[in-house]
N, CA, C and O atoms as CSV, one atom per row, in Angstrom:
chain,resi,resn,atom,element,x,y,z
A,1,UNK,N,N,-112.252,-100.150,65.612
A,1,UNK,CA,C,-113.495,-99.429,65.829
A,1,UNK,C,C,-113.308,-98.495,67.027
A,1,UNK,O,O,-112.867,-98.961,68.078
A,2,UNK,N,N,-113.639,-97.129,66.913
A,2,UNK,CA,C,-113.517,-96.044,67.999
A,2,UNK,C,C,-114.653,-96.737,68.949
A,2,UNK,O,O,-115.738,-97.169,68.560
A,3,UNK,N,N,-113.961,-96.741,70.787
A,3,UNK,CA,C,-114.720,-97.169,71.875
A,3,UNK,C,C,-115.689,-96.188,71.948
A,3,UNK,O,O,-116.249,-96.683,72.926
A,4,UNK,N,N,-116.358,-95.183,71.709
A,4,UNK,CA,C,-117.229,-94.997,72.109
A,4,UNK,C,C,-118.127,-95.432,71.090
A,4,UNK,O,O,-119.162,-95.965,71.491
A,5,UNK,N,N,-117.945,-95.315,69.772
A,5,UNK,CA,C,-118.981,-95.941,68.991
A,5,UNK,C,C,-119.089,-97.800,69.464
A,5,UNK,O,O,-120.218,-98.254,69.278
A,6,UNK,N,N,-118.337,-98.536,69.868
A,6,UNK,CA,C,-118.468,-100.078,70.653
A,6,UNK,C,C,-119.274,-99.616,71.594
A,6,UNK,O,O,-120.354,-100.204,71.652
A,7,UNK,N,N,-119.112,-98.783,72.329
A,7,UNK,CA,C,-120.086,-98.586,73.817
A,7,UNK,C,C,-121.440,-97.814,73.466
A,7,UNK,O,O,-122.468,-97.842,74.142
A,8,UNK,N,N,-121.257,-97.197,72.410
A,8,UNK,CA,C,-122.831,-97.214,71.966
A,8,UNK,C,C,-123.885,-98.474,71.288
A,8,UNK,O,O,-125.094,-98.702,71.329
A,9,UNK,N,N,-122.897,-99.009,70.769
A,9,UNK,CA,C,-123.476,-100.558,70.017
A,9,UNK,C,C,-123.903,-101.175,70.662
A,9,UNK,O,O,-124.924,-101.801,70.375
A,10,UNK,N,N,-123.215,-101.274,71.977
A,10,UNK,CA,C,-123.389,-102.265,72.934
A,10,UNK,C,C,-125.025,-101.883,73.684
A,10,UNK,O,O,-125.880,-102.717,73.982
A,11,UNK,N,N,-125.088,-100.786,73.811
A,11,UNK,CA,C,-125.230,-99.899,74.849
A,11,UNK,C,C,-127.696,-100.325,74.339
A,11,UNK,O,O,-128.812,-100.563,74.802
A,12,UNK,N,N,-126.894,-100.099,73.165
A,12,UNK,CA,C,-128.205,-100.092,71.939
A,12,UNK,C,C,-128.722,-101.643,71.733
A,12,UNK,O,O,-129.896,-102.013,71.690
A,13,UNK,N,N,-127.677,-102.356,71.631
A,13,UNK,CA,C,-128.352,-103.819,71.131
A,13,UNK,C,C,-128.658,-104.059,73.220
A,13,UNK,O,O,-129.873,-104.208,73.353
A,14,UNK,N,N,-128.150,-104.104,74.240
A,14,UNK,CA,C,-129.115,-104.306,75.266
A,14,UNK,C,C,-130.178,-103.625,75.403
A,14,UNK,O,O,-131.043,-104.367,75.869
A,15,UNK,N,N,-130.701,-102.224,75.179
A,15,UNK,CA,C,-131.624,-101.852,75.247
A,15,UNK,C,C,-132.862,-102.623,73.991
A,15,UNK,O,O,-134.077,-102.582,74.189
A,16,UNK,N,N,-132.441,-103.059,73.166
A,16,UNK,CA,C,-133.000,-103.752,71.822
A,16,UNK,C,C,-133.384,-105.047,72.404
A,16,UNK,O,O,-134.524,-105.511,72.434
A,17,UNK,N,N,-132.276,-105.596,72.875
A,17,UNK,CA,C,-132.433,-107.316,73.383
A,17,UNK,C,C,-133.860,-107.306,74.347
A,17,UNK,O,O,-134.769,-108.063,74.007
A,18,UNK,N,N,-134.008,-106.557,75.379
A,18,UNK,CA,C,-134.426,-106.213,76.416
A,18,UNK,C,C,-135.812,-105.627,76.232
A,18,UNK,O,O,-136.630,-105.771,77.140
A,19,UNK,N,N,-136.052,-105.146,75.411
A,19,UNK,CA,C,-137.388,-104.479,74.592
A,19,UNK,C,C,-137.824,-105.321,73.657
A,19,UNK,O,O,-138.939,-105.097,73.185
A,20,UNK,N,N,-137.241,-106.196,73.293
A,20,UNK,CA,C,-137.594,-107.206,72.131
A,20,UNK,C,C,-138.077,-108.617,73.036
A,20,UNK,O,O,-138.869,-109.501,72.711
A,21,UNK,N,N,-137.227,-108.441,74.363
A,21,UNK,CA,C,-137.809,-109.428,75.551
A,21,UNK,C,C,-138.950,-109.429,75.520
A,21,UNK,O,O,-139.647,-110.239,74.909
A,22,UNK,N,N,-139.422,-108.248,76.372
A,22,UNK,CA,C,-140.390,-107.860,76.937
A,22,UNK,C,C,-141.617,-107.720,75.822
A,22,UNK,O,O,-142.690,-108.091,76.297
A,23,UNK,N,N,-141.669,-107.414,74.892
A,23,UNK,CA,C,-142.484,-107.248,74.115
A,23,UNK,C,C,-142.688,-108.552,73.322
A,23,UNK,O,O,-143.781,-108.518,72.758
A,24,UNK,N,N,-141.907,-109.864,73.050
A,24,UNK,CA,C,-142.489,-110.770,72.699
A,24,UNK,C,C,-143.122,-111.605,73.663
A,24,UNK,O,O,-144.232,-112.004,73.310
A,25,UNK,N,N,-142.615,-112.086,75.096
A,25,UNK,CA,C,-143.346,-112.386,76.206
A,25,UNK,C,C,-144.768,-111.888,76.431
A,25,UNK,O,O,-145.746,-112.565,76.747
A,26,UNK,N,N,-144.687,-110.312,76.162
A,26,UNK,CA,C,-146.223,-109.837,76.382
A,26,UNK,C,C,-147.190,-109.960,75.514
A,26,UNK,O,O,-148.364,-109.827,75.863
A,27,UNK,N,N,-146.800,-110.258,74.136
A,27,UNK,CA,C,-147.569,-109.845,73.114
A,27,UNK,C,C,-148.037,-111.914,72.914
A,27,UNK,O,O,-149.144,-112.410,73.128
A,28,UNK,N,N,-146.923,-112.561,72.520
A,28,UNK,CA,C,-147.228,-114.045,72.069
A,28,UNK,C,C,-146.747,-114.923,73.588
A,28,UNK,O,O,-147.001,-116.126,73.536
A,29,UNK,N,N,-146.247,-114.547,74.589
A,29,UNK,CA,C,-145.665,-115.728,75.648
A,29,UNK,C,C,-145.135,-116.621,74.955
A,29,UNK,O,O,-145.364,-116.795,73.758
A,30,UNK,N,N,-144.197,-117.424,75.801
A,30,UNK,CA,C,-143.289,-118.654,75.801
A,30,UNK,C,C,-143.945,-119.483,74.457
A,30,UNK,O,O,-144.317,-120.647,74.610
A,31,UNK,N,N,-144.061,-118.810,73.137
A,31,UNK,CA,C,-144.688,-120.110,72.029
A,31,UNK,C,C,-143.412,-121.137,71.673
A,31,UNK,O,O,-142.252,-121.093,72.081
A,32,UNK,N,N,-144.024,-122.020,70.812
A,32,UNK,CA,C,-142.946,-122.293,70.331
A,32,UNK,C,C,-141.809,-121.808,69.256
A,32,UNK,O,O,-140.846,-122.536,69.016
A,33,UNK,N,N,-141.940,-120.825,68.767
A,33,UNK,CA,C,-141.318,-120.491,67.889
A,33,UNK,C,C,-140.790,-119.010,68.494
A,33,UNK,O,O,-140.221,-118.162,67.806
A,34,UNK,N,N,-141.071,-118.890,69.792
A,34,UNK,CA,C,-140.196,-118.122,70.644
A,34,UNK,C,C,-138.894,-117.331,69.989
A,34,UNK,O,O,-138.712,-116.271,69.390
A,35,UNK,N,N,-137.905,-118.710,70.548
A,35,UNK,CA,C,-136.419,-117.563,69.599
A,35,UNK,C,C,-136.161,-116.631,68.267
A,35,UNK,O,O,-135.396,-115.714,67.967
A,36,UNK,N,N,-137.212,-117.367,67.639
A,36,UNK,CA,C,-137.125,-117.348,65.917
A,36,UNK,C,C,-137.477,-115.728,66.025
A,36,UNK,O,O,-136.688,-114.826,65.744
A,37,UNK,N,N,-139.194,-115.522,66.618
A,37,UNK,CA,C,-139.480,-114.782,66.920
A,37,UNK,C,C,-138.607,-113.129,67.766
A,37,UNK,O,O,-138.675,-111.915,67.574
A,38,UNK,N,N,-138.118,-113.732,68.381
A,38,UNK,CA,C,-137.222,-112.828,69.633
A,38,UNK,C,C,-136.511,-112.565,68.814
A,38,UNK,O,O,-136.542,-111.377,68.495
A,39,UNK,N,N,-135.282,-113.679,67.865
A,39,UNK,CA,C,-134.970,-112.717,67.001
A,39,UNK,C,C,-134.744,-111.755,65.866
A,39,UNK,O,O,-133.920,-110.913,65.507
A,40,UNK,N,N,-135.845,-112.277,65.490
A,40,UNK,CA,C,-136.090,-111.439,64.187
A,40,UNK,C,C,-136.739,-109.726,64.665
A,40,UNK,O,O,-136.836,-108.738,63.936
A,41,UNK,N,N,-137.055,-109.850,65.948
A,41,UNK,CA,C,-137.702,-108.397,66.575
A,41,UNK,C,C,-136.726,-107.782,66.983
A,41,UNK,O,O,-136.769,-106.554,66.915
A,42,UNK,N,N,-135.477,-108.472,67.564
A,42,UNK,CA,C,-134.341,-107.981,68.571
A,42,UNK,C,C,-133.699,-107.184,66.791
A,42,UNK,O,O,-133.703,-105.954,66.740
A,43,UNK,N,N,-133.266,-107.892,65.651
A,43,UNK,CA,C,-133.076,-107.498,64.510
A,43,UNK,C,C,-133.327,-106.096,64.022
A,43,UNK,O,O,-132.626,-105.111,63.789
A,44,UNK,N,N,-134.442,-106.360,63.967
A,44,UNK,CA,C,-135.480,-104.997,63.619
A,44,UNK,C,C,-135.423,-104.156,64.289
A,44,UNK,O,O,-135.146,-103.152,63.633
A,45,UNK,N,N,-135.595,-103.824,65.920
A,45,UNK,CA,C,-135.255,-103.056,66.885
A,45,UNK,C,C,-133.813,-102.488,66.712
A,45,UNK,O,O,-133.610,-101.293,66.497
A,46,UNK,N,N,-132.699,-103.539,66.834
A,46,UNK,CA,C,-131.286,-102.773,66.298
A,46,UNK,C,C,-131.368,-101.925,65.143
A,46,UNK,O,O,-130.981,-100.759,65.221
A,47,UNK,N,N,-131.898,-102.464,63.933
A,47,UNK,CA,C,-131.652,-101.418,62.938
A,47,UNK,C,C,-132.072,-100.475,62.778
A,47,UNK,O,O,-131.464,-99.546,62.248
A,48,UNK,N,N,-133.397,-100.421,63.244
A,48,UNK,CA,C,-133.963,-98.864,63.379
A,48,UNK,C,C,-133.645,-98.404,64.416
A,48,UNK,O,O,-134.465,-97.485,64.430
A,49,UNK,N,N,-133.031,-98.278,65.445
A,49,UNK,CA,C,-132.606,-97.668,66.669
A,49,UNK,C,C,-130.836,-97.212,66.457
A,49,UNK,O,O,-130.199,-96.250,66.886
A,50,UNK,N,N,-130.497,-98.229,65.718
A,50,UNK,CA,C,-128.893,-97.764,65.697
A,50,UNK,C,C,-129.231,-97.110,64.652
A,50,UNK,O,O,-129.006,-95.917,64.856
A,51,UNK,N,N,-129.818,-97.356,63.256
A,51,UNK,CA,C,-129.793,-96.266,62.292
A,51,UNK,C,C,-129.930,-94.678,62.383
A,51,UNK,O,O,-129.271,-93.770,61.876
A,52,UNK,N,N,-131.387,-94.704,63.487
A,52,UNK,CA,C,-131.856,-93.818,63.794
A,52,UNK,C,C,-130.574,-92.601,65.094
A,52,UNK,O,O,-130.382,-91.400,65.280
A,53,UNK,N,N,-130.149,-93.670,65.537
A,53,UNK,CA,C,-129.313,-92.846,66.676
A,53,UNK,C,C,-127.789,-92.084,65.985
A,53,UNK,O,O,-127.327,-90.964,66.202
A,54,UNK,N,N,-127.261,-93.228,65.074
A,54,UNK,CA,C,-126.054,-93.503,64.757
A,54,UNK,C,C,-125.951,-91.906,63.054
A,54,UNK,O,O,-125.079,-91.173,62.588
A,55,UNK,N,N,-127.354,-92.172,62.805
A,55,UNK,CA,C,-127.466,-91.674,60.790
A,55,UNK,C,C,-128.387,-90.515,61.014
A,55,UNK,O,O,-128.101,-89.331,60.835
A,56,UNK,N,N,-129.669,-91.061,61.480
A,56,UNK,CA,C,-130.211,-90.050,61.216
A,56,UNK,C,C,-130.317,-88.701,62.148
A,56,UNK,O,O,-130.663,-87.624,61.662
A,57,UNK,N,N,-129.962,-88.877,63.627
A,57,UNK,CA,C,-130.106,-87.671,64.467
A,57,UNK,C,C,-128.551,-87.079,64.155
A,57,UNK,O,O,-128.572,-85.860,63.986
A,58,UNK,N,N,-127.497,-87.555,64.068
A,58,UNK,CA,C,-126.482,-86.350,63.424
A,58,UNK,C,C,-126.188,-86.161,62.211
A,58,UNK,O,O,-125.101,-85.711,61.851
A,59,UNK,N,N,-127.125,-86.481,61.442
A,59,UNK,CA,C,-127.228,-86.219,59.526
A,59,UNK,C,C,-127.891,-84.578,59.783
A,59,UNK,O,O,-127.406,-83.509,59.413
A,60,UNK,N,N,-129.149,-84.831,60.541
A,60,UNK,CA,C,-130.087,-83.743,60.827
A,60,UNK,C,C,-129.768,-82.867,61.308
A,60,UNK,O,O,-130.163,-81.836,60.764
A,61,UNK,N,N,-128.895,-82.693,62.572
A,61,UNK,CA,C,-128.221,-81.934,63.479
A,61,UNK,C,C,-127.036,-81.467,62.845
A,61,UNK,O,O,-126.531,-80.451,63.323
A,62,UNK,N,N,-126.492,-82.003,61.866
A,62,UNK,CA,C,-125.151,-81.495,60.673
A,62,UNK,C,C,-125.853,-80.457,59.817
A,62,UNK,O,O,-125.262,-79.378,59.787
A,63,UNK,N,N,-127.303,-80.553,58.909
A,63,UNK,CA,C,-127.699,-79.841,57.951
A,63,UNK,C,C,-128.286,-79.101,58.713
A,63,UNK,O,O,-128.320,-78.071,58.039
A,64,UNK,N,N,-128.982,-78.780,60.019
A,64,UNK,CA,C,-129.517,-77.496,61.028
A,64,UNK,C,C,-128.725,-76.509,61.267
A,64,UNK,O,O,-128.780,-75.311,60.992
A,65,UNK,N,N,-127.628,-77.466,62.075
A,65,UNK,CA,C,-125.917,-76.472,62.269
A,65,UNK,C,C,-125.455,-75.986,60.814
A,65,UNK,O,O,-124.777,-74.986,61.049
A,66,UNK,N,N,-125.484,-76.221,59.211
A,66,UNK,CA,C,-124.980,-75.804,58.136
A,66,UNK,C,C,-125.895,-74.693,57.816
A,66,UNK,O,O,-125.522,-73.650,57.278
A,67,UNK,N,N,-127.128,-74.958,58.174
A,67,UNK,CA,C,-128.239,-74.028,57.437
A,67,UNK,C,C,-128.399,-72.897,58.717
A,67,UNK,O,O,-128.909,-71.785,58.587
A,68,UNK,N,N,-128.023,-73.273,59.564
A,68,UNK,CA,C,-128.292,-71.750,60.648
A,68,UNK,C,C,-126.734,-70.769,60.741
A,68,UNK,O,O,-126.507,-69.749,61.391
A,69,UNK,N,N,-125.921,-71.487,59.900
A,69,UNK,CA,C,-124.969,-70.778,59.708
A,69,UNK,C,C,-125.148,-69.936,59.051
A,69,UNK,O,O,-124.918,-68.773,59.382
A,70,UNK,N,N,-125.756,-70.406,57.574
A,70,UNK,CA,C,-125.908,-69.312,56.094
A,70,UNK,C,C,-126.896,-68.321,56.404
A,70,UNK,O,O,-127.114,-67.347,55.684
A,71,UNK,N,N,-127.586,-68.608,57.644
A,71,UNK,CA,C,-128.679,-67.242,58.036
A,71,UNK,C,C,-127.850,-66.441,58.897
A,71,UNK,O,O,-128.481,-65.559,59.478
A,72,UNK,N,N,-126.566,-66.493,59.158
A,72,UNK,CA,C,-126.084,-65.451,60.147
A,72,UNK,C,C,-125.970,-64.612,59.521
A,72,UNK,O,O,-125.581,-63.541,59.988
């Protein structure tokens, strides 16, 4: 696996872990079903954040750069 795509993974699931913290603490506190919880959000947070970072902002930024070409 190319290191910078590892150091983005990484980079993404702490910002995920960390937001998935904070937001189950605030929303339900220490329940019991805590982890289960934490991670099924920490889950969800990765996939739409790496999808979104990883697929969809240079899918978009590929067909902008293709299509502002054919207008030169």
């Amino acid at each position: 696996m190319n290191p910078a795509l590892k150091r983005k993974l990484l980079v993404i699931s702490l910002l995920c872990l960390l937001v998935a913290s904070a937001l189950q603490l605030y929303t339900f506190g220490f329940a019991d079903n805590f982890f289960s919880n934490w991670l099924r959000m920490f889950v969800v947070l990765f996939v739409l954040v790496a999808g979104t970072v990883l697929a969809v902002v240079p899918g978009a930024n590929y067909i902008v750069n293709k299509t502002s070409q054919l207008f030169r």
